[in-house]
C-alpha positions in Angstrom: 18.0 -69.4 -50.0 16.8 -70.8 -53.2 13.8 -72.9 -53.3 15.4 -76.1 -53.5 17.7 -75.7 -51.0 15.0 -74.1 -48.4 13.6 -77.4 -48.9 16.1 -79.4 -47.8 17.1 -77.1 -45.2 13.8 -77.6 -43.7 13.8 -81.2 -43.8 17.7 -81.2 -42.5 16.2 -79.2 -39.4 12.8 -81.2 -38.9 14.7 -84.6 -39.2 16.9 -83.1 -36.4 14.2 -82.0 -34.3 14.6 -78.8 -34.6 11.6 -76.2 -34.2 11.5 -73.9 -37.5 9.9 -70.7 -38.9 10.3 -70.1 -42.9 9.2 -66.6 -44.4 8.7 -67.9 -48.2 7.2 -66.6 -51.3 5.8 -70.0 -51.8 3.4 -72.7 -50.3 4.9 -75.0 -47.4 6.4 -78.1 -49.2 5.4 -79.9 -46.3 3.6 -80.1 -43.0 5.1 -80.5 -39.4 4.4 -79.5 -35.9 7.9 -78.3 -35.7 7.4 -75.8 -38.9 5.7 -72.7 -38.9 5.8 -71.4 -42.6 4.7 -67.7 -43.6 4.3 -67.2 -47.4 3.9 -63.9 -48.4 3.6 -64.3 -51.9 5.3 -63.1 -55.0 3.5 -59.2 -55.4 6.6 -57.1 -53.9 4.2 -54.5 -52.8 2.2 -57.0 -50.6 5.3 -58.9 -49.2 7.1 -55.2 -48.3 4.0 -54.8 -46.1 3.9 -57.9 -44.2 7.5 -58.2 -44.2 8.4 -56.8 -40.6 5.1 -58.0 -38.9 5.8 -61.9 -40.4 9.4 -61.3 -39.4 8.7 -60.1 -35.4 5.6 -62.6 -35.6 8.0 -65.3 -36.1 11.1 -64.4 -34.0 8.0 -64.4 -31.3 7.8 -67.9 -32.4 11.0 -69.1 -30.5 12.6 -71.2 -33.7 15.6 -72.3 -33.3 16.5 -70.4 -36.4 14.0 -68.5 -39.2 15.1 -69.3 -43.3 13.8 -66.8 -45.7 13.4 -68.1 -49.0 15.0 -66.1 -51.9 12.8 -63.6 -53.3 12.8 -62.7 -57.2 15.7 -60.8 -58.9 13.8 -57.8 -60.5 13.8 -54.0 -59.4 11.0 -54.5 -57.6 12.5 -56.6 -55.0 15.7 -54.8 -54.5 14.7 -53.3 -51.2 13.0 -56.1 -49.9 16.3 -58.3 -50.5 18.4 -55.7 -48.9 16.3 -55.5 -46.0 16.2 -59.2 -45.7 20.0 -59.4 -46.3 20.5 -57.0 -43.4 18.4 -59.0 -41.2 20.4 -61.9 -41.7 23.6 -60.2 -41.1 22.1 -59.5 -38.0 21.4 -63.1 -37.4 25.4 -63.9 -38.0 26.0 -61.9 -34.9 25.5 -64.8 -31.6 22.7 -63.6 -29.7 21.3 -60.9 -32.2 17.3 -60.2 -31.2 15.3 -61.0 -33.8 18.1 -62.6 -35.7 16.7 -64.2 -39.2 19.3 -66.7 -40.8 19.8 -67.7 -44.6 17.8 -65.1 -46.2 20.2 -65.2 -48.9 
């Protein structure tokens, strides 16, 4: 989910009362009780490494649903994406443990 539209997202959810977990490669936009947000940052190497411990760390959470902000483009991120796209697959699928939604 690109930037602009995590944002809105978030505030779509948080206005609704629901309780949220964002994996980002960015700062939180905004504070809220309701939002837990995990920025991992933009080094691919770095954001590989957290990626499944933020991931199970926030399905742990109990969010109604966790949005993944869209990571860059380059070579370098092609795995992560894939991994995160995978993920959210899962997350189409009603019921699916550790199911992440929007990562695209």
């Amino acid at each position: 989910m690109a930037p602009g539209e995590l944002r809105a997202a978030v505030q779509n959810s948080l206005a609704g009362g629901e309780r949220l977990a964002v994996l980002a490669c960015s700062d939180a936009p905004l504070q809220s009780p309701l939002l837990t947000w995990r920025c991992l940052g933009l080094e691919p190497f770095e954001y590989a490494h957290s990626l499944y411990a933020a991931l199970r760390d926030l399905d742990r959470l109990g969010a109604a649903r966790i949005l993944v902000e869209r990571v860059p483009t380059s070579e370098a991120w092609e795995a992560i994406a894939d991994r995160l796209a995978r993920a959210a697959a899962r997350g189409a699928t009603p019921g699916a443990e550790g199911a992440v939604t929007d990562a695209t």
